[in-house]
PDB file with SEQRES, HELIX, SHEET and CRYST1 records, atoms N, CA, C and O in Angstrom:
SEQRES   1 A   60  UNK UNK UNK UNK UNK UNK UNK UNK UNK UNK UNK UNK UNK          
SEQRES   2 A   60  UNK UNK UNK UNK UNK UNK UNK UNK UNK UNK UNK UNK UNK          
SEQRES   3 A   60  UNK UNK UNK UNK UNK UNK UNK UNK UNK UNK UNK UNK UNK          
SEQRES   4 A   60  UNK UNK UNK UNK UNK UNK UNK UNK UNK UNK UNK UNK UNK          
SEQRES   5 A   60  UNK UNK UNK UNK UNK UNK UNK UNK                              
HELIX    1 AA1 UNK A   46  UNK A   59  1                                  14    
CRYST1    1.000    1.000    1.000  90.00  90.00  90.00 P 1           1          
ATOM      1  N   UNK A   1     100.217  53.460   6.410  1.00  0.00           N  
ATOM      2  CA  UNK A   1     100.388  52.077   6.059  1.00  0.00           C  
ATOM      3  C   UNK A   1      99.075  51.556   5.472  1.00  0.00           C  
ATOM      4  O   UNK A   1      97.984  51.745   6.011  1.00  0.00           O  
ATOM      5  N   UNK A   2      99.293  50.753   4.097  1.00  0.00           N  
ATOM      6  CA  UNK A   2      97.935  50.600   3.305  1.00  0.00           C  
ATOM      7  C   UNK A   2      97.487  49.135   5.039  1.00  0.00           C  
ATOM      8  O   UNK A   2      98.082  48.673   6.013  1.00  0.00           O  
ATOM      9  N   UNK A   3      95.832  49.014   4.240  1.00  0.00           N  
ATOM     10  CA  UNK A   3      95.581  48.208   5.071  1.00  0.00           C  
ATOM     11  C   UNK A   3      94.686  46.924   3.189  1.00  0.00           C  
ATOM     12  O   UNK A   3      94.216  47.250   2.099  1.00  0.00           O  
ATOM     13  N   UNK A   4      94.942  45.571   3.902  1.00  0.00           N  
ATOM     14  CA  UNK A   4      94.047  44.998   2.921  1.00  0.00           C  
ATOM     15  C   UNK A   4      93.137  44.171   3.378  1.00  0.00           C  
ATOM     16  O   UNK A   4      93.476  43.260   4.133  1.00  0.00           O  
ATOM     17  N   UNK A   5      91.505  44.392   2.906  1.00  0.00           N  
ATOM     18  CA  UNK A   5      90.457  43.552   3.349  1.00  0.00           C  
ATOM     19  C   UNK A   5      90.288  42.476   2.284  1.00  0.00           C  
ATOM     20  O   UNK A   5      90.395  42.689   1.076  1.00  0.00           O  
ATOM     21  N   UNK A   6      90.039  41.405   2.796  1.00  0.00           N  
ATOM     22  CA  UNK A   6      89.207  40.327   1.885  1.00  0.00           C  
ATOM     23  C   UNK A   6      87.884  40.057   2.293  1.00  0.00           C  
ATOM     24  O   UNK A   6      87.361  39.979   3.404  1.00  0.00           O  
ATOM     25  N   UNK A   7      87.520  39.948   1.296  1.00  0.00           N  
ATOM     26  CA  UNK A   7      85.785  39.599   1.503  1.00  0.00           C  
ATOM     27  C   UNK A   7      85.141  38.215   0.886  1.00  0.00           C  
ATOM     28  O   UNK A   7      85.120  38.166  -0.344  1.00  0.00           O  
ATOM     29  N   UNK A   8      84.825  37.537   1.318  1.00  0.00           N  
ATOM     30  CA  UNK A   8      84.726  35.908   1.573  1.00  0.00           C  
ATOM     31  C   UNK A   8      83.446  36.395   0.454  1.00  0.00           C  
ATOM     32  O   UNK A   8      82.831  37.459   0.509  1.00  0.00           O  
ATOM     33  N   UNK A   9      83.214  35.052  -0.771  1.00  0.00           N  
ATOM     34  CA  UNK A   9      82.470  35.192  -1.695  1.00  0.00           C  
ATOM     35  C   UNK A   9      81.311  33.927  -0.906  1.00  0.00           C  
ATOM     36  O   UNK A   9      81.396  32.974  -0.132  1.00  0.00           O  
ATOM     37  N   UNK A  10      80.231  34.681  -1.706  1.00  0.00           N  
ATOM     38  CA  UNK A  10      78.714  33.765  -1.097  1.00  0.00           C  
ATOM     39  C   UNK A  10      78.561  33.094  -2.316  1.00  0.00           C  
ATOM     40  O   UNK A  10      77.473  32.521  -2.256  1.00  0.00           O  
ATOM     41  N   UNK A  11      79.173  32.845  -3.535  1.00  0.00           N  
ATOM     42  CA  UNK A  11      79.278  32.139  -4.715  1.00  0.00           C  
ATOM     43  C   UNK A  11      80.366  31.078  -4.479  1.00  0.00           C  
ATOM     44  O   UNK A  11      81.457  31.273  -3.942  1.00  0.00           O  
ATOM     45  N   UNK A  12      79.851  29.838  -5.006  1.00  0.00           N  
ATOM     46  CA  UNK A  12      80.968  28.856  -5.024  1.00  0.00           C  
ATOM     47  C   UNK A  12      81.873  28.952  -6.100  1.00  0.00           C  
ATOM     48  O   UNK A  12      81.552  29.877  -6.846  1.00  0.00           O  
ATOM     49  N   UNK A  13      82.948  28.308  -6.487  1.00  0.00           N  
ATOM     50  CA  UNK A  13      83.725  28.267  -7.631  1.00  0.00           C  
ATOM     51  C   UNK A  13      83.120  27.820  -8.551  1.00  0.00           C  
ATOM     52  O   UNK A  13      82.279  26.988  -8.214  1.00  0.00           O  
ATOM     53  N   UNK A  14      83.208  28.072  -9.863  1.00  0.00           N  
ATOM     54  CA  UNK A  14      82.574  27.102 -11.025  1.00  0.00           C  
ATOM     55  C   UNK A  14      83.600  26.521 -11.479  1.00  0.00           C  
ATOM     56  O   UNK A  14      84.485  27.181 -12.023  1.00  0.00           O  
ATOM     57  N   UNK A  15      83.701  24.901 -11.317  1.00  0.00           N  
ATOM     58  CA  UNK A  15      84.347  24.565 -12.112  1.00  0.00           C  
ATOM     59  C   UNK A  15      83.997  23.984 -14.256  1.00  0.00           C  
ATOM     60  O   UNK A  15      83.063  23.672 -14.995  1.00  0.00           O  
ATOM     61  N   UNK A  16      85.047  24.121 -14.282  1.00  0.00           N  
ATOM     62  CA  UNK A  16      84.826  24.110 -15.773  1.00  0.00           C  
ATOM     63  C   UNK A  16      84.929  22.183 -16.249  1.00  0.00           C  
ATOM     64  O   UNK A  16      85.707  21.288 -15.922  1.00  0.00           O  
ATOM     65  N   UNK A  17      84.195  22.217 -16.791  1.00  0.00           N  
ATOM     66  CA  UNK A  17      83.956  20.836 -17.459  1.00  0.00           C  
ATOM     67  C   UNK A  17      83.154  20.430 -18.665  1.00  0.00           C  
ATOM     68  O   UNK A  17      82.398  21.283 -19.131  1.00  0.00           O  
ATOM     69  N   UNK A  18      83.237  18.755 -19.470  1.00  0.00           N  
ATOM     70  CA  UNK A  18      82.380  19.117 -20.406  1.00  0.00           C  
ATOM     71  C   UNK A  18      81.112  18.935 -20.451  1.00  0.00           C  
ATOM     72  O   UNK A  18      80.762  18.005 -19.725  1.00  0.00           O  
ATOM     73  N   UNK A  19      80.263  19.452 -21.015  1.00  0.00           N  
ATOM     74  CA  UNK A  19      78.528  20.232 -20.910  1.00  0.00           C  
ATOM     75  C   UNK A  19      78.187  18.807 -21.500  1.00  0.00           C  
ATOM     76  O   UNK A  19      78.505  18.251 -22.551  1.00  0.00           O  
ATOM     77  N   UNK A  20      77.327  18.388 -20.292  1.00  0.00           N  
ATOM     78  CA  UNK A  20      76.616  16.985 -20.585  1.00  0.00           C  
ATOM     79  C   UNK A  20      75.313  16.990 -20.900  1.00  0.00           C  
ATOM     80  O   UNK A  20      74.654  17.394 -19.942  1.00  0.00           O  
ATOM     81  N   UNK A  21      74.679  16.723 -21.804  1.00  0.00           N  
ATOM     82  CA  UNK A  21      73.322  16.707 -22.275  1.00  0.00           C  
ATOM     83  C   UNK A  21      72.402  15.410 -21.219  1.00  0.00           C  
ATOM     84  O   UNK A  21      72.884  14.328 -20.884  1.00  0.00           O  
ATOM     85  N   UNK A  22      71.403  15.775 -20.967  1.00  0.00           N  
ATOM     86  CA  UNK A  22      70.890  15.209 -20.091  1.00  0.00           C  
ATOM     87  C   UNK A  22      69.499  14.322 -20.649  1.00  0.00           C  
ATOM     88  O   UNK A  22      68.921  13.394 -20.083  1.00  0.00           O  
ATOM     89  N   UNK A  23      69.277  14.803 -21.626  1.00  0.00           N  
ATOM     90  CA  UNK A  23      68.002  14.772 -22.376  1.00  0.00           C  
ATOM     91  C   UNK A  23      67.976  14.236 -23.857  1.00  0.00           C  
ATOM     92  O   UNK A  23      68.827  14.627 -24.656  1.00  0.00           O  
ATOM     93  N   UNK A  24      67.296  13.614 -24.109  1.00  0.00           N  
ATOM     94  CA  UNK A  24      67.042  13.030 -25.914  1.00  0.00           C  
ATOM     95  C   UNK A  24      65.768  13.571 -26.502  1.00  0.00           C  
ATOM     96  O   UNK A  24      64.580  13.313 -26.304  1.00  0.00           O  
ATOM     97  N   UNK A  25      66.534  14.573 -27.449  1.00  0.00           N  
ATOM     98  CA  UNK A  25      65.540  15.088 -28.499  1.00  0.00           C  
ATOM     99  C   UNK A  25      64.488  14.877 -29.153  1.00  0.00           C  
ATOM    100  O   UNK A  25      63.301  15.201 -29.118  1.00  0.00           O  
ATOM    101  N   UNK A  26      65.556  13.920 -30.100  1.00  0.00           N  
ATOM    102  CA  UNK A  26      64.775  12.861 -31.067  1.00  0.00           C  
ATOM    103  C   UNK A  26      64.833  13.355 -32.235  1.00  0.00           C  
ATOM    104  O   UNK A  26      64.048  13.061 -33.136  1.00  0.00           O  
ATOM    105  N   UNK A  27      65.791  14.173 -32.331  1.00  0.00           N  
ATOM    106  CA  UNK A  27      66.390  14.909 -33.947  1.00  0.00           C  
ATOM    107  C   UNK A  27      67.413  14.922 -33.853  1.00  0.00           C  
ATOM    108  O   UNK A  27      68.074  14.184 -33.122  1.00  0.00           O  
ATOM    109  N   UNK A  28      67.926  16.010 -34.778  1.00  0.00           N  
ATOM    110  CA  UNK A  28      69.306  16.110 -34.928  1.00  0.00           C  
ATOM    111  C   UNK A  28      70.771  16.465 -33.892  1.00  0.00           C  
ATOM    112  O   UNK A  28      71.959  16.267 -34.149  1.00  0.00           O  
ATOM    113  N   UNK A  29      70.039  17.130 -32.508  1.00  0.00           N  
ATOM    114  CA  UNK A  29      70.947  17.366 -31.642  1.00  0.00           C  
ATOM    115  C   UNK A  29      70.937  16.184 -30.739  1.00  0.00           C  
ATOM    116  O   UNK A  29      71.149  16.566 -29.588  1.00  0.00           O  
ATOM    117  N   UNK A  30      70.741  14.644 -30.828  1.00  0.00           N  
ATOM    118  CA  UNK A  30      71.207  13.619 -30.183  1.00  0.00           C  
ATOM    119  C   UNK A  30      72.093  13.014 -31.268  1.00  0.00           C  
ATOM    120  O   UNK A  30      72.859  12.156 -30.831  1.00  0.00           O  
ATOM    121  N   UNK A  31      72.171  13.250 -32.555  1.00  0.00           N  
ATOM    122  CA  UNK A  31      73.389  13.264 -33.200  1.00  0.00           C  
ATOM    123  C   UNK A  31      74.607  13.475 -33.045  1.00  0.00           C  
ATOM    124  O   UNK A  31      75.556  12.707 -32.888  1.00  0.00           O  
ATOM    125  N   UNK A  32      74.488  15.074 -33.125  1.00  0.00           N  
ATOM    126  CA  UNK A  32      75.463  16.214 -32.929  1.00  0.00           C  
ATOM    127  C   UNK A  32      75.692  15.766 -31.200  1.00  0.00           C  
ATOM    128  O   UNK A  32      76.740  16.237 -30.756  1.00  0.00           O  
ATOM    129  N   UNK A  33      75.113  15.177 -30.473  1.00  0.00           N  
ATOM    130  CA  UNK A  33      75.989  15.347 -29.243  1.00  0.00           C  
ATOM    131  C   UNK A  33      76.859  13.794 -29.138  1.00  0.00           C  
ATOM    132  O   UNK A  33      77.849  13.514 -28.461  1.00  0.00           O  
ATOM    133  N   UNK A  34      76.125  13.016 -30.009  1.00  0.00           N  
ATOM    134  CA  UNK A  34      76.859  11.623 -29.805  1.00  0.00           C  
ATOM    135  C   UNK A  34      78.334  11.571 -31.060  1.00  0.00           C  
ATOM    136  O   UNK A  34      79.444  11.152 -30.730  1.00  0.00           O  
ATOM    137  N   UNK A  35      78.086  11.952 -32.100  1.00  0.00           N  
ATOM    138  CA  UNK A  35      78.746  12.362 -32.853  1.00  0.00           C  
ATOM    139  C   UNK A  35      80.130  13.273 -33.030  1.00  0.00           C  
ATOM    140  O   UNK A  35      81.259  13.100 -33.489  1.00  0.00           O  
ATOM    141  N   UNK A  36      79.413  14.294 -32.428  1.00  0.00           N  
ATOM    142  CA  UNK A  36      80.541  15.678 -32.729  1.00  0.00           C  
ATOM    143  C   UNK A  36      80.141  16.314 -34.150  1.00  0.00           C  
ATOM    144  O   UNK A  36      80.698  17.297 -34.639  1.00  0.00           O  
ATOM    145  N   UNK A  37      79.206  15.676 -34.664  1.00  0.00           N  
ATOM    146  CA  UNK A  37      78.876  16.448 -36.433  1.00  0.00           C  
ATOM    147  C   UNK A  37      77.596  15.831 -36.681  1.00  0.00           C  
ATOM    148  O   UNK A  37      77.311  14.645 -36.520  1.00  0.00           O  
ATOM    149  N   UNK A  38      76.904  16.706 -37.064  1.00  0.00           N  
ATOM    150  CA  UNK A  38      75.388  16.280 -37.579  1.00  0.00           C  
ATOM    151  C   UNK A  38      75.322  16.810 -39.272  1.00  0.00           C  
ATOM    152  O   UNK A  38      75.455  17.954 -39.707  1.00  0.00           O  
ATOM    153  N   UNK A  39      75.122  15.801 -39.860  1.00  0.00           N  
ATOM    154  CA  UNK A  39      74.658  16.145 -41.478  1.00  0.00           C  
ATOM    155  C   UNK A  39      73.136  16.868 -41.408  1.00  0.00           C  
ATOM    156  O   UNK A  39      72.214  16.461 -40.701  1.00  0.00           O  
ATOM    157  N   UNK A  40      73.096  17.851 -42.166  1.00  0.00           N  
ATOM    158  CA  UNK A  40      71.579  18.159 -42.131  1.00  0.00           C  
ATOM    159  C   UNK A  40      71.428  18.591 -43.760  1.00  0.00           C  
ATOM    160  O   UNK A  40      71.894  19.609 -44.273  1.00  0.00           O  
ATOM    161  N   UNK A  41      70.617  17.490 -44.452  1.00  0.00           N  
ATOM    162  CA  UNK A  41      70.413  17.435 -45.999  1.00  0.00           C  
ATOM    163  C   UNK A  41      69.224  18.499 -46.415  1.00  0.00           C  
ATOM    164  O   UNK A  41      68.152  18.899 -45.961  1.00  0.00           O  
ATOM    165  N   UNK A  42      69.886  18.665 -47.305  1.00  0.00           N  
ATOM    166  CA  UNK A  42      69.256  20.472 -48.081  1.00  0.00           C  
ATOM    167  C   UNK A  42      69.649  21.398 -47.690  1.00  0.00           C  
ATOM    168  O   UNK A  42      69.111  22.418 -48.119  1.00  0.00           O  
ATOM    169  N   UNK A  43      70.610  21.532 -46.834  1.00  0.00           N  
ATOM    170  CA  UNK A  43      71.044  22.750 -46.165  1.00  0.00           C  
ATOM    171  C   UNK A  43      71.293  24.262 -46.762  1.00  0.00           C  
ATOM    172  O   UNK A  43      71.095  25.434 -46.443  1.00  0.00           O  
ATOM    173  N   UNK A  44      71.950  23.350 -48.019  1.00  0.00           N  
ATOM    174  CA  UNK A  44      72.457  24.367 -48.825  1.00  0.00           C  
ATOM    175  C   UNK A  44      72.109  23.734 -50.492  1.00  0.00           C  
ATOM    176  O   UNK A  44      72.275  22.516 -50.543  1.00  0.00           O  
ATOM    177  N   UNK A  45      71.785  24.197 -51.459  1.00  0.00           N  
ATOM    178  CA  UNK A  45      72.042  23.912 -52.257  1.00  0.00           C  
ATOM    179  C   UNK A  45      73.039  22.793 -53.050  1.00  0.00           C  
ATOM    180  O   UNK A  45      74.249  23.016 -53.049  1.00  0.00           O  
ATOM    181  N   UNK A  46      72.586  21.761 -53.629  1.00  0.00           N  
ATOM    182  CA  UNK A  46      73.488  20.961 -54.352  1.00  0.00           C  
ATOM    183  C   UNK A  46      75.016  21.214 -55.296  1.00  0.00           C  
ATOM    184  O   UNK A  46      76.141  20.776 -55.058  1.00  0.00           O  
ATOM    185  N   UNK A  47      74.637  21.901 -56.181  1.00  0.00           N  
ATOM    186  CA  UNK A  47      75.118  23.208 -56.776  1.00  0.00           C  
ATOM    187  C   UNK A  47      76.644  23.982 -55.933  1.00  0.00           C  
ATOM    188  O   UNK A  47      77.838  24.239 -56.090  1.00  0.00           O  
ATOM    189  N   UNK A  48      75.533  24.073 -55.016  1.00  0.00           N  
ATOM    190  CA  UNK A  48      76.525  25.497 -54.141  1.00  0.00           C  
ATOM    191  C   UNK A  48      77.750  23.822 -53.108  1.00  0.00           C  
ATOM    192  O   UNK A  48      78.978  23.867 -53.037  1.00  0.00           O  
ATOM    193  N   UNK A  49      77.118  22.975 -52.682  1.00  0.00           N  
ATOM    194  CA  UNK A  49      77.667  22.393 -52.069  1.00  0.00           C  
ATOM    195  C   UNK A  49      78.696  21.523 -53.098  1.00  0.00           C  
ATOM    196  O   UNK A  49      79.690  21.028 -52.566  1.00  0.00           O  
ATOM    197  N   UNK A  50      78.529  21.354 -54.308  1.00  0.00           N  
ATOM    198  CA  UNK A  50      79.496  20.819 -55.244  1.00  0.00           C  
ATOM    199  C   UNK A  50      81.080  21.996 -55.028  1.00  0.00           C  
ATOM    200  O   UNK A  50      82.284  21.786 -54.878  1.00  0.00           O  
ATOM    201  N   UNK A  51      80.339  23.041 -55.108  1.00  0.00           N  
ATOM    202  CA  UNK A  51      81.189  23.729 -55.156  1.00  0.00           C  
ATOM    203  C   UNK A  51      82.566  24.192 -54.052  1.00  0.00           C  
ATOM    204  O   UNK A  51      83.742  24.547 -54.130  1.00  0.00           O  
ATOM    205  N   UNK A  52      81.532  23.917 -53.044  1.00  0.00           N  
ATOM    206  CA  UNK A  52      82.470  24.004 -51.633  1.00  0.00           C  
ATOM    207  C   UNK A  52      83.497  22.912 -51.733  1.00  0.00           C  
ATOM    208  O   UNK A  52      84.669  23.003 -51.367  1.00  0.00           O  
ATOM    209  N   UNK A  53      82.958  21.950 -52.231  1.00  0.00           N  
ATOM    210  CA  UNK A  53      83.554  20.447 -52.080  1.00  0.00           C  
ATOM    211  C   UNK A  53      84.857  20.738 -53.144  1.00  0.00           C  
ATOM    212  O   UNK A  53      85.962  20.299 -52.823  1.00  0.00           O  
ATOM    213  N   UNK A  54      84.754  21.215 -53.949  1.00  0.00           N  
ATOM    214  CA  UNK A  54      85.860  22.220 -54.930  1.00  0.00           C  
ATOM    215  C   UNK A  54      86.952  22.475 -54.660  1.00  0.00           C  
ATOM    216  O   UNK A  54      88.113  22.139 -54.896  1.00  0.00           O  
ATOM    217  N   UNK A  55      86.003  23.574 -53.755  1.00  0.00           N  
ATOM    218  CA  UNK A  55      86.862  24.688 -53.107  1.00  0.00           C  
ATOM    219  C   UNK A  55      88.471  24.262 -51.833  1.00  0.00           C  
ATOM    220  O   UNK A  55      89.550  24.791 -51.564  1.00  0.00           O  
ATOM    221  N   UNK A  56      87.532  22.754 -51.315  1.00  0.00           N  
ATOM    222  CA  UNK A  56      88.456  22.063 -50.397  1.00  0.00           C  
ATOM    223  C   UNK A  56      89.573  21.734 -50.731  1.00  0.00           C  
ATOM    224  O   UNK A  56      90.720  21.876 -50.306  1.00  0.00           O  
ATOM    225  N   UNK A  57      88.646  20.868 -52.280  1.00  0.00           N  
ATOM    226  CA  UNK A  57      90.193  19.952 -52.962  1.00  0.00           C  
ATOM    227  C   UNK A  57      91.354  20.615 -53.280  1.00  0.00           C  
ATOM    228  O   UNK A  57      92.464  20.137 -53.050  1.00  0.00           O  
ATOM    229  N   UNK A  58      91.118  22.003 -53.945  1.00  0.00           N  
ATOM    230  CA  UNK A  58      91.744  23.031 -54.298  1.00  0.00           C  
ATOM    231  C   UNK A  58      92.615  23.230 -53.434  1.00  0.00           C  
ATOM    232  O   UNK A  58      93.763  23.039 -53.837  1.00  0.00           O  
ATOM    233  N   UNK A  59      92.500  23.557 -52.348  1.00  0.00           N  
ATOM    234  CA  UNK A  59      93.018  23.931 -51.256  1.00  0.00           C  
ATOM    235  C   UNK A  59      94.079  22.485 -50.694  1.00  0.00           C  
ATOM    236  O   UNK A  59      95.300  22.490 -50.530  1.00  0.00           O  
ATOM    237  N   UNK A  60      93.388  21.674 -50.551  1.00  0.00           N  
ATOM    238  CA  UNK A  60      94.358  20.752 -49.924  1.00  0.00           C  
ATOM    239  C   UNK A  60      95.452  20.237 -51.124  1.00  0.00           C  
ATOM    240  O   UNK A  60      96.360  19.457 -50.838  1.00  0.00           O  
TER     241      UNK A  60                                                      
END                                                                             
């Protein structure tokens, strides 16, 4: 006859929740956390970013 042990964990549960920033930067990631999207200018090329912008319209 099987036998079954349990073994009691010395770790608590983690619960899952959302990741609260505790702290102010003073750049772009007190943006991005108040926001949900941070612009960051020059990133990419003008040019190249015309083009993406294109690429969207196209698409939609």
């Amino acid at each position: 006859m099987p036998t079954t042990q349990t073994l009691a964990s010395a770790n608590p549960a983690i619960t899952q929740g959302p990741l609260r920033v505790q702290s102010s930067h003073g750049d772009w990631r007190d943006d991005l956390h108040a926001n949900g999207f941070v612009v960051i200018k020059q990133a990419i090329p003008r040019d190249r970013a015309i083009q993406y912008q294109q690429r969207a319209f196209d698409w939609l």
